[in-house]
N, C-alpha and C positions, 0 to 999 in steps of 0.2 A: 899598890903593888899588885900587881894580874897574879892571880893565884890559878894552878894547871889543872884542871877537869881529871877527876880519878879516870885513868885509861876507858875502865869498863861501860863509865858511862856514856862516851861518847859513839855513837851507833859506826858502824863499817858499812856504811851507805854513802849514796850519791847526797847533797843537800850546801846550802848555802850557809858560811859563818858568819861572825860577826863582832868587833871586839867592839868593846864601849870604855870608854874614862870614867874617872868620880863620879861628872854629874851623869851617869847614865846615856851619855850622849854617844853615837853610834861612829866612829873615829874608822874604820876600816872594815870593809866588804868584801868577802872573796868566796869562789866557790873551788868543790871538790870534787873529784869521783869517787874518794874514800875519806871520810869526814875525820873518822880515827887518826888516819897516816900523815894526813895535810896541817891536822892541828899539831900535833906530835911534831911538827919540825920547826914551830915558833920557840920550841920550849928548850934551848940549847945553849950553848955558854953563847951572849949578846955580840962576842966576838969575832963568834965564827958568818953570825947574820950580816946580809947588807946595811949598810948605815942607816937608812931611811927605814926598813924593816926592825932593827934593834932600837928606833927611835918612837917608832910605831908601838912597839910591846912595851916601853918605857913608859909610854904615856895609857897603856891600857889599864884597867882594871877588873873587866871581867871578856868572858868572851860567851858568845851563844852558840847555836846553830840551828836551822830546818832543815829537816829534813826531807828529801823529795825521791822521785823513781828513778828519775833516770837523770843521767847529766846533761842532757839538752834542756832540763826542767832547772836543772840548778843554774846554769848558765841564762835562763829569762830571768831567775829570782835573782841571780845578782846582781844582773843588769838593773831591773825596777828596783829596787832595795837604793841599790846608788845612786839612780835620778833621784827616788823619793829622800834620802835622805844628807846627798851631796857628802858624803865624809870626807874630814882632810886629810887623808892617807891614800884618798884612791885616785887614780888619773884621771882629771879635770879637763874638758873640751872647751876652745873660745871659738865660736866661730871667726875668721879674721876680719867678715862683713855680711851684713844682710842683703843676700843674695834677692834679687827680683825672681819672680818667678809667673808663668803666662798662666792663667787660673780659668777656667769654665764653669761658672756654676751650676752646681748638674742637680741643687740641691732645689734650685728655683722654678716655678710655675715655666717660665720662658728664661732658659738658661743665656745668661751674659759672658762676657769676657774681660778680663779684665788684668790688670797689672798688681803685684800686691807682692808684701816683703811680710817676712815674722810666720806665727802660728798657722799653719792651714786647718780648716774645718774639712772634716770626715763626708765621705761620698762627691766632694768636688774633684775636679780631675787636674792637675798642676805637670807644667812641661819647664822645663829648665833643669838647674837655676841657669842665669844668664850672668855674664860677668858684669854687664852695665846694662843700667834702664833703659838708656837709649836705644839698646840695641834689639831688646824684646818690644817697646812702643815702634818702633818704625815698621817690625817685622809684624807684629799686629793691624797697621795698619794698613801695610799691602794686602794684609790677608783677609781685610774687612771690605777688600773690593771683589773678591769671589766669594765670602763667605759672610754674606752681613748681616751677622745676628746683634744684639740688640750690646750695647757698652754702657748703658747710662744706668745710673744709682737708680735703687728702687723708687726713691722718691719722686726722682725726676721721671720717668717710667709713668706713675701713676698722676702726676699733675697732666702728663700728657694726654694721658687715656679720658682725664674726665673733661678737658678741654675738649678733644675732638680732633687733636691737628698734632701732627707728628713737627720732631722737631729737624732742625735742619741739617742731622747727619742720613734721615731718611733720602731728604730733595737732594744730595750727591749721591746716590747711592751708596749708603753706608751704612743703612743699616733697613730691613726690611720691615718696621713699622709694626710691629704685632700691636705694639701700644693702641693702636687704635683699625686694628685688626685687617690691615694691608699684605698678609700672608696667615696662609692656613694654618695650622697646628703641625699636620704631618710635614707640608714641606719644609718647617723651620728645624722639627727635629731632624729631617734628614739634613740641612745643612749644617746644624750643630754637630751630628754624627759626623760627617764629611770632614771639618774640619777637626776633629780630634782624630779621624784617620790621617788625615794629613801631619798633623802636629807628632803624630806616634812614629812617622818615618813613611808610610803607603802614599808616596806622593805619585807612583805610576798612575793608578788611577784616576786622581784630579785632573791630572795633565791630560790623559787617554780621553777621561768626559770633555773636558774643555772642547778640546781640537775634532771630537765629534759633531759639540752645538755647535759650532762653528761652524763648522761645514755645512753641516742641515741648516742652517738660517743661511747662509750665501748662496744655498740653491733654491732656497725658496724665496733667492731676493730678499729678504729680509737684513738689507745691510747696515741699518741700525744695530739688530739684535745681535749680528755677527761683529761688528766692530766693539759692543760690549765683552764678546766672549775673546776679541784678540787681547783688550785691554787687562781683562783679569786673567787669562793665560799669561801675559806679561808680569802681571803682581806676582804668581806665582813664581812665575820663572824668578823672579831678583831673590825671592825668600830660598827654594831652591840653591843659589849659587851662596849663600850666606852659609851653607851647612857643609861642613868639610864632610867631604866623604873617604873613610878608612878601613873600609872591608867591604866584603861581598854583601848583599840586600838581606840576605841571610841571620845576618849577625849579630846578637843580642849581649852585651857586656861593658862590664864596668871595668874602667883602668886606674888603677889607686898606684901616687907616687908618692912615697916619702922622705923625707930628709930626716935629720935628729942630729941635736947635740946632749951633753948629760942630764939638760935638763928638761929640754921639751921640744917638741918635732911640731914640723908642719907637711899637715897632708892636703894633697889634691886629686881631684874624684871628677874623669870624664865618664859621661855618661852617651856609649854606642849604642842608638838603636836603629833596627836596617841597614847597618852598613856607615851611620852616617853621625856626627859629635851631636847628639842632642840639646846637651846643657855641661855645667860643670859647675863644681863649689870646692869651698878648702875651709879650713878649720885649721886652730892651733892648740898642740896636746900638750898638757900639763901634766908632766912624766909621772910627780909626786915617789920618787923612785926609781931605783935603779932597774931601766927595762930592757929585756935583749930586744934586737927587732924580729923575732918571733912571736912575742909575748905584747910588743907593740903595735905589730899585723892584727894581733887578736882584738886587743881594745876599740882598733880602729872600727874593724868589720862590726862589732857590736853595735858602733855609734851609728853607721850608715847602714844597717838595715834593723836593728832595734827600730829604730823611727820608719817612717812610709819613706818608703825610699817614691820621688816624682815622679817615676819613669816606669815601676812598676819592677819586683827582682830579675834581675837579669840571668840568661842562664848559665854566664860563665864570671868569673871574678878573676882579672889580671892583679895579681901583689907581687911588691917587689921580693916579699920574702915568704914563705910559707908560714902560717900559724902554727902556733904550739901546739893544737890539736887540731891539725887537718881535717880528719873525720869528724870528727866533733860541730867542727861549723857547718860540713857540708850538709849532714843531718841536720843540723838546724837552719842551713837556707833550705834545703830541699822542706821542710816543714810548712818554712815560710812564701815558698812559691808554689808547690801544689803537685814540684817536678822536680827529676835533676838538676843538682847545679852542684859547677865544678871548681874547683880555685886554683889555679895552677900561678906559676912563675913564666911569664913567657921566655923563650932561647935567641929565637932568632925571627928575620920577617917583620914584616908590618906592624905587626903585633910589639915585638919587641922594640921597632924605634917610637911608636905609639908612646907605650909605658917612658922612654928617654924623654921625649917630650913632654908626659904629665911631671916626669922628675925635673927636668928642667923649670917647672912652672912653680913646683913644691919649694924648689932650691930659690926663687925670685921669691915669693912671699915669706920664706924662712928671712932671707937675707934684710928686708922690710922689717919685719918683724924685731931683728934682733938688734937693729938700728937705736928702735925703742925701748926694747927690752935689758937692755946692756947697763942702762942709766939708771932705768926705773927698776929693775931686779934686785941691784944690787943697793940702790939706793934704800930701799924697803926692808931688806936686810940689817943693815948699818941703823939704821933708823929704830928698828925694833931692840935691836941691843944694847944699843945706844940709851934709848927709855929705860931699859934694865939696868944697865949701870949706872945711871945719874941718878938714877931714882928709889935704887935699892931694892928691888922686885925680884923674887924669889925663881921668877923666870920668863922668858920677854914676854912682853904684854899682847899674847895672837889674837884677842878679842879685846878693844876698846871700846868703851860708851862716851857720847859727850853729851853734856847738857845744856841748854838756854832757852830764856824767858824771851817775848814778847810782850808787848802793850802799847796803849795808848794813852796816858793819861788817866792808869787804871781799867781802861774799859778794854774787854776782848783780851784777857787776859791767857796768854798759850805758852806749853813750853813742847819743846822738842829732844827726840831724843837721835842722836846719828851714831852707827857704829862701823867701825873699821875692822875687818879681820883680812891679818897676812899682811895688814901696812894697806889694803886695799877698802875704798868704800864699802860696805854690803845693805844697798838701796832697799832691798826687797825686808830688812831689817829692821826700817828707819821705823821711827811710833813720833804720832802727835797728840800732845793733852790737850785739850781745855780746860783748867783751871775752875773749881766749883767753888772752892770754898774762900777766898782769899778776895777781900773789900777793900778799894783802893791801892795804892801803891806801896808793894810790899814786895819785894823781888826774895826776898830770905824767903817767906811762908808759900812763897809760889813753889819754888823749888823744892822745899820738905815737901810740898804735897804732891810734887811730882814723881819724886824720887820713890818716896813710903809708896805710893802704888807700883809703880814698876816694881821697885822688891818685893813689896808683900806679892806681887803678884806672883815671880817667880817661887816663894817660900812655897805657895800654895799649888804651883807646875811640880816641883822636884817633889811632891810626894806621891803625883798621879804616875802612875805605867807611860812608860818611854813613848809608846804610840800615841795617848791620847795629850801629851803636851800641845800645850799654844805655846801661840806668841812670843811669852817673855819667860821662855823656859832655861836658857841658859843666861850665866853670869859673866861681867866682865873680868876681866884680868887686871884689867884701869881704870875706874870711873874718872871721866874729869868733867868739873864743872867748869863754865866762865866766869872767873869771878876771882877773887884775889881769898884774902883770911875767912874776908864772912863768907861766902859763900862755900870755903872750904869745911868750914866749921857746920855747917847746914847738914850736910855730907857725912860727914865725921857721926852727927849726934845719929842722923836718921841708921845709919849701918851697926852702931851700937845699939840702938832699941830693936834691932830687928834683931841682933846675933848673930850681924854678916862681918864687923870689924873686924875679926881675922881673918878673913874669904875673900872681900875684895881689898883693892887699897885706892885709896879716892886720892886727885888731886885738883889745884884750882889757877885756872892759867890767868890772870891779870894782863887786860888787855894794852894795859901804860909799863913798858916799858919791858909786853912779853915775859912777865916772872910767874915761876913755876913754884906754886907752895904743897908742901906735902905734908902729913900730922907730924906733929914731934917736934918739927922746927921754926922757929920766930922768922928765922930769914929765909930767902925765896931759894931752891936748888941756882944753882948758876951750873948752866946748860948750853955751852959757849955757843956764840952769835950763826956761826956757819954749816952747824950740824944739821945731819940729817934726821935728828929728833926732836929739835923744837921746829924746823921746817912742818914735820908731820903734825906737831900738835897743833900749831896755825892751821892746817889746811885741814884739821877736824874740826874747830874752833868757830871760822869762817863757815864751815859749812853748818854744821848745827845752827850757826846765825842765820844764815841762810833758808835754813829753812824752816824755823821758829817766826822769820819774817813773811814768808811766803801764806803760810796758813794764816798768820794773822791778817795779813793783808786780805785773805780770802774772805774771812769772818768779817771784816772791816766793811767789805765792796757787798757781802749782802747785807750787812745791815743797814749802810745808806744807800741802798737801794730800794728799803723798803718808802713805802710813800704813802699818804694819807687816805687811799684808795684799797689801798690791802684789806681785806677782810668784810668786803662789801659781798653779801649774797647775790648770785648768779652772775658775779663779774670775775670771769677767769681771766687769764694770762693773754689773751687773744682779745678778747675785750678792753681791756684796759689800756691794750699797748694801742688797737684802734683808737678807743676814745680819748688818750691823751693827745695822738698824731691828728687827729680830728680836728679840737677843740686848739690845738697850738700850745701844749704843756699843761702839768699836773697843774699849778697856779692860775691856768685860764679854766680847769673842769673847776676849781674851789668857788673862782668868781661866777661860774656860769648859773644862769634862773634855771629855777624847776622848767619852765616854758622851753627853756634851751633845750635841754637833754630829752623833753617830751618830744620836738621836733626829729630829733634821729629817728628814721626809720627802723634801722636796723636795732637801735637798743631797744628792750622790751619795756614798758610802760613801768613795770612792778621793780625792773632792776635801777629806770631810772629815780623812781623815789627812792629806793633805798641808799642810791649813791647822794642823792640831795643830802636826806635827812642823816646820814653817817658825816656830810662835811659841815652839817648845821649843826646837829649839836651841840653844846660846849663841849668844849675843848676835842671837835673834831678833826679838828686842821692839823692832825699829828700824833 
């Protein structure tokens, strides 16, 4: 039960809260301009609160706060506090897809270009995002006929350099050869410069150089060198026409369109610069809450400039609705850009059928979206109550664990752990054992020694301070194992020696005939054929098999991969894999003469006796 902080001590300053449940665990995140006032209004008949808010304090048990200067300071701490620690109380972002995005690495000796989706690293320069790959590799590729700095991985890069000979997107013109030093240093910077001028929107002046060289090489006859500059005037020109243009050159802004239903919104983000649609992305917001769309302008804006925004802040922000504290963001993008910036609603003009169109686009990926979400929302819901009631759970099970063994015949013994929270996978969650103690085939003492770690391990997290938890710091709501009585009984013993049998509640799914056994009872729950609860425990069940096979299979593939050459002084990875490709397999180096391997040039004398006399030994061959 969340017990109320005595008034006084909670300070009449700006600063970040924080409510946590039993286990210490951080459930909701929010900030303040007066820390006193803001906490003070959780604490009211649960009646008068919104549902998800009076659901939120229901499941609290204490509450914190930091405090900070100012409220643009409390507003980062919220922000980092909720990536760092995901609470499920607070508004969740999916992106709807992994946006491509055009990448320059400005981090490299000789900067590349390149295409690439996910995490970006710091100090490269990234243009997009684009809605399809296709549409940024073709654009790349016109653009690598006037601007041809280098595309290839580093690796490729440096086998070229020590070869001597560029490869063959040099001999089309496609790329200007630094690898083996067919362009200077400064003019490559200047075209790396040039093209990220270009990419930022300043295409007048590409175009304006172009049609200059041109003309100086036609009058100096030079209609080779003039017919290259019509040809990559032309590349430009097609990339050019691919870029809608929606204001004056001028124009630097972002257009955010959102849709919402009660439960979660999809937003879409074009990104104007010079006048002209640079890139665009969308994401889907996971309300967790009842939110006005003031308060859901606000989340948004967090999400898309908290992060590097690709383009750099813009200095005007189109929303369909004003935030809940206008001043509040604008100081904080003005922080974040170095200058004003404004967030307005546009009325009318360009501007405003602009915003129609990003909403138009918000309202198609909503519509996509809830296609999926319709089935699978509610299905996960039913699902999770469903578990609760067949099973007698004191309340649905929002954090699942499953368990399962692998093996071979005893050997490479592994077990896996998968968990579900919200009815949903949580990957980044999953743990795999190796098995230490457990000789031959024993799937019961596998499991107890899987389980006793995992718990001990947590007995040992819940006594350290909330920050320095690991891995297996929270508990499930359901353990279940694969496995019918015995394996439930495994479960059963290990939660009572540890003094968690009242804290979690274990069950054991039998994979013949799908029965669900629980402690207490001789006969299995009967949990009818078509629900959406023994559906979920299969597709936990499967997956934990899944991937208890997968690592074993892992451990499996290196250990017959090991070979009777392993372990030979000054025969690395590169040698070996030579000298078996050589000789025509590990069986042809075992039969091969000392004479033989003396004959390779390239092996050194001292490494060929070692490898003799390691396959002569007794019982060298393995």
């Amino acid at each position: 039960m969340l017990h109320r902080p005595a008034s006084g001590t909670i300070p009449d300053a700006a600063g970040s809260y924080q409510f946590k449940d039993r286990h210490g665990r951080i459930i909701y995140v929010g900030k303040a301009k007066n820390l006193r006032s803001r906490l003070g209004s959780y604490f009211q008949d649960p009646a008068h609160l919104p549902a998800r808010t009076a659901q939120m304090v229901a499941a609290a048990e204490s509450v914190e706060w930091i405090q900070v200067d100012t409220e643009v300071e409390a507003l980062m701490l919220e922000y980092s506090l909720i990536q760092q620690h995901q609470p499920r109380f607070n508004v969740r972002f999916r992106d709807d897809k992994s946006y491509p995005f055009l990448c320059v690495t400005m981090v490299d000796e000789w900067p590349r270009a390149m295409v690439i989706r996910g995490r970006k690293k710091k100090g490269n320069r990234y243009f997009g995002p684009y809605g399809h790959a296709y549409a940024i590799r073709e654009t790349l590729d016109q653009l690598l006929r006037t601007f041809p700095i280098r595309t290839c991985s580093d690796n490729k890069f440096n086998h070229h350099a020590r070869l001597g000979r560029p490869c063959l997107l040099f001999h089309i013109e496609k790329c200007a050869g630094p690898c083996v030093g067919e362009v200077e240093r400064d003019r490559y910077d200047q075209m790396v410069a040039d093209l990220l001028s270009f990419l930022g929107g300043d295409t007048d002046e590409v175009v304006r150089k172009l049609e200059d060289d041109m003309a100086t090489a036609a009058a100096a006859l030079e209609f080779e060198q003039a017919a290259r500059c019509r040809d990559r005037l032309a590349s430009v020109g097609k990339v050019i026409q691919t870029q809608q243009m929606v204001g004056t050159r001028s124009e630097d802004y972002d257009v955010v369109g959102l849709v919402d239903d009660e439960l979660e919104a999809a937003c879409q983000v074009f990104y104007v610069r010079k006048g002209k649609v640079m890139g665009r992305r969308g994401f889907i917001v996971d309300k967790a809450g009842q939110l006005g769309r003031a308060e859901l302008v606000s989340r948004v804006l967090e999400r898309l400039y908290f992060e590097e925004n690709p383009l750099g802040s813009p200095k005007q922000v189109l929303v369909p609705d004003l935030p809940d504290n206008q001043g509040l963001y604008e100081e904080w993008l003005r922080h974040q850009r170095g200058s004003r910036v404004g967030i307005s609603v546009p009325q009318r003009g360009a501007k405003r059928k602009l915003q129609e169109t990003v909403a138009r686009n918000a309202a198609d990926a909503f519509t996509r979206h809830r296609l999926k979400r319709t089935s699978d929302h509610n299905s996960r819901a039913r699902a999770l109550n469903d578990l609760q009631h067949h099973l007698g759970l004191p309340e649905a099970p929002l954090r699942i664990e499953c368990y399962d063994m692998s093996h071979l015949q005893g050997s490479d013994y592994v077990g896996s752990m998968v968990v579900v929270e919200d009815g949903l996978p949580r990957k980044s969650e999953y743990r795999r054992f190796k098995v230490r103690t457990v000789d031959g085939n024993d799937d019961y003492a596998a499991m107890e020694e899987v389980l006793t770690r995992r718990l001990s391990n947590y007995l040992a997290e819940r006594e350290r301070p909330v920050e320095d938890r690991g891995r297996f710091a929270y508990p499930p709501q359901l353990l279940v194992v694969d496995g019918g009585k015995g394996q439930l009984g495994v479960a059963e013993r290990v939660l009572a020696e540890l003094g968690l049998d009242g804290e979690i509640f274990p069950a054991g799914l039998a994979k013949e005939f799908e029965q669900v056994f629980v402690p207490g009872r001789a006969d299995p729950v009967e949990i009818p054929r078509p629900s959406e609860s023994l559906y979920l425990l299969q597709r936990i069940r499967d997956e934990s098999h899944r991937f208890a096979n997968d690592y074993h299979r892992t451990l499996r593939g290196k250990r017959m991969t090991r070979s009777s050459l392993d372990g030979v002084d000054g025969l690395g990875p590169t040698r070996k894999a030579r000298l078996v490709k050589e000789l025509g397999g590990v069986r042809a180096v075992e039969r091969a003469s000392l004479d033989d391997l003396l004959a390779l040039s390239w092996l050194p004398d001292a490494v060929a006796h070692s490898v003799y006399e390691k396959l002569h030994a007794p019982g060298g061959r393995g």
